[in-house]
N, C-alpha and C positions, 0 to 999 in steps of 0.2 A: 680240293679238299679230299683227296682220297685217300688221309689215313685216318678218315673219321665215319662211320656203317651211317649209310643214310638212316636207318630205326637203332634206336637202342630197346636193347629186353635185360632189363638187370633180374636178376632171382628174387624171390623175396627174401629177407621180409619187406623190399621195395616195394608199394603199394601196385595194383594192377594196372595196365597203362589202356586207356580204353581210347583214344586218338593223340596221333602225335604229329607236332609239324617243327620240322628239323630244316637250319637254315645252316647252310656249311657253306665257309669261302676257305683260300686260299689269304695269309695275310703276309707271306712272306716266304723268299725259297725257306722249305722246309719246315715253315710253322702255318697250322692250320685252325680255324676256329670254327666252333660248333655252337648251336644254340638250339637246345630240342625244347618246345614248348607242348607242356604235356598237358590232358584232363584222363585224373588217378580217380582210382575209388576214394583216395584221402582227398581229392580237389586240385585243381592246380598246381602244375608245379614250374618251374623253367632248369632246364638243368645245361650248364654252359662246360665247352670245355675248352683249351686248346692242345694242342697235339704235336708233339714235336720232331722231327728224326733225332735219335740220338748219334747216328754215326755220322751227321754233319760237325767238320770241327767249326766250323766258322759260327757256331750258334753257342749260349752259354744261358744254364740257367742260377738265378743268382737270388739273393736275399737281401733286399732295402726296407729300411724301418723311415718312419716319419721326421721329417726333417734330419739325418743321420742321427736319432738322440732315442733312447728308448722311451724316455721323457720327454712330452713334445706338448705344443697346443697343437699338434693333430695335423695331417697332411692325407689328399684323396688319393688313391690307386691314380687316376688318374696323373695326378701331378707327378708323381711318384715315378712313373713311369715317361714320361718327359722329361723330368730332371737327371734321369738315368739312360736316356736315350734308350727303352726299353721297348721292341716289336707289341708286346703283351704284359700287363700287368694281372696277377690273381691277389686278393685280400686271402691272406694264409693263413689265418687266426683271427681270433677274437680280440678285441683289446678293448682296455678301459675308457668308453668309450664315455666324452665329456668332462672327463677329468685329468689323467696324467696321460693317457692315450697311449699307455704303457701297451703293449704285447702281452696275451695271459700267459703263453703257453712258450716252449722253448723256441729260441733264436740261434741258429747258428752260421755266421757269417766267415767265409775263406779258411774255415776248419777253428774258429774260434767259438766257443761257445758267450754268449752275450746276455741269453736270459734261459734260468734253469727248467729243467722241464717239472709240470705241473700235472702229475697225474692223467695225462690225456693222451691219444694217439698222435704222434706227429708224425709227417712224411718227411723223407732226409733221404736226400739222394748223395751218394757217396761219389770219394772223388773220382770215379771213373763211370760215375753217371748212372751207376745203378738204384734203381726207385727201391725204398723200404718203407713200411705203414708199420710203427711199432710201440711201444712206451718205452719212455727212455727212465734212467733214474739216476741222481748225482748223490760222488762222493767225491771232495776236494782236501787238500790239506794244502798248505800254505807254511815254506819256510823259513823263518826270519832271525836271524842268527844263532844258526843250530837247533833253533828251537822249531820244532814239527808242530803246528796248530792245525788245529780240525775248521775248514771251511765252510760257514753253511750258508753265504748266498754270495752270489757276483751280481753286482751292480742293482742291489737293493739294499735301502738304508737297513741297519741292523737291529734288529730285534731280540735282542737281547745275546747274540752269538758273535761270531765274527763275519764281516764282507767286503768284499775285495769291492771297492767302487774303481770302474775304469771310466777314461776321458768319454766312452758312448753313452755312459749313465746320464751324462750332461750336467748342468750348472746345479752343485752341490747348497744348499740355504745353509 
């Protein structure tokens, strides 16, 4: 696990770390994982990572959503990550959790975008594997014989505008 600091010290405003006990393996050439188990002046915390080389080609980091469907009855990291033959699984958002199990925040799969971005910071690493932390924001048009229409959501039923549903939106009522 040596591409992970046996202590971590983030700055604040991360709460003051008053002991910590850091478990680091190795989980594959090239991918490492960390579990720092902290007591902060906020209390408790566990903070996990894992760690990747990126000048290894043989590794690939990638985007799966719950049963391939943005709409789902719900699927674990865990499963997820066995169905995909995946070293490591991270839960990368929040989602509607009990109900559509929808994704809140933006998806984007092989350079497609699949669910729009929602006012939040996502990470998007570009295709040559470069990490960004940023807000995204969407504007789509859509053109259907000659005629230029203004886009406002993919693969969410429509609210009063236009939306492009694709096959990932899943089974249409």
């Amino acid at each position: 696990a040596g591409a992970l600091p046996p202590r971590i010290a983030p700055a604040a405003p991360f709460p003051r770390i008053l002991q910590q006990a850091p478990t680091l393996e190795s989980i594959a050439p090239g991918v490492d994982y960390g579990e720092y188990q902290l007591v902060t002046d906020a209390g408790p915390l566990a903070v996990r990572v894992v760690a990747i080389d990126s000048h290894r080609r043989d590794l690939h980091v990638g985007s799966v959503v719950a049963t391939d469907s943005l709409v789902s009855p719900g699927e674990t990291v865990g499963s997820m990550a066995r169905r995909t033959r995946a070293v490591a699984g991270i839960n990368g958002d929040y989602f509607d959790i009990g109900a559509s199990n929808r994704p809140i925040n933006m998806v984007v799969r092989d350079g497609a975008l699949l669910q729009l971005p929602y006012k939040r910071y996502v990470l998007a690493i570009t295709r040559d594997g470069t990490p960004h932390i940023a807000e995204f924001t969407f504007f789509g048009t859509l053109d259907i014989d000659g005629r230029t229409l203004q886009l406002d959501a993919i693969d969410q039923m429509p609210q009063g505008g236009l939306s492009l549903l694709t096959p990932l939106y899943g089974r249409v009522p």
